[in-house]
C-alpha positions, 0 to 999 in steps of 0.5 A: 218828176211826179214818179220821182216824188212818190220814190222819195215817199216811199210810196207803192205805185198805187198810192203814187197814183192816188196822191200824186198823179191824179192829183196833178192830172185832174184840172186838165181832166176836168178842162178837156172834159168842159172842151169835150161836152161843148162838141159832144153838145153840138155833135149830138144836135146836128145829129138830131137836125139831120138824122133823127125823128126827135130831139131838140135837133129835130124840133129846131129844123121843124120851127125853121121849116115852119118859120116858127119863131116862137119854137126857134127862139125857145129851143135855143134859149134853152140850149144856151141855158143848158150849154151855160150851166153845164160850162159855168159848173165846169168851170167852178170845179177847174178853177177851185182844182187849179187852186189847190195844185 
């Protein structure tokens, strides 16, 4: 359908590409990319956790090793905040794309 649209305007495939396609592709982009950090996030601090020497991975089994509650409680906090942010920022592009397709 979308390459059918850019045949009736006339446009080159690039142009189609341009105005049409990415167009229509980047709210699902943009959706698959809010599900792609949230893994990636968690894909890297089990990393760190066991495989690292640093990190907020490593830190975090350290405070669990230590029973340090205070670090815990910190370490998590600021991931969630960071998770948070990231997703709500996400979120505000994929909504306002979703709005105008």
């Amino acid at each position: 359908m979308f390459a059918r649209t850019g045949r009736v305007l006339r446009l080159s495939p690039l142009a189609s590409t341009q105005r049409i396609l990415l167009p229509a592709a980047l709210p699902e982009i943009v959706a698959g990319i809010r599900v792609g950090f949230s893994l990636t996030l968690v894909g890297t601090l089990l990393g760190e956790m066991f495989g690292s020497q640093r990190g907020l991975g490593y830190l975090l089994i350290q405070a669990m090793n230590l029973h340090n509650m205070r670090t815990i409680m910190s370490v998590t906090l600021l991931l969630v905040i960071f998770a948070a942010s990231v997703n709500a920022v996400l979120l505000a592009i994929d909504r306002r794309l979703r709005a105008r397709a």
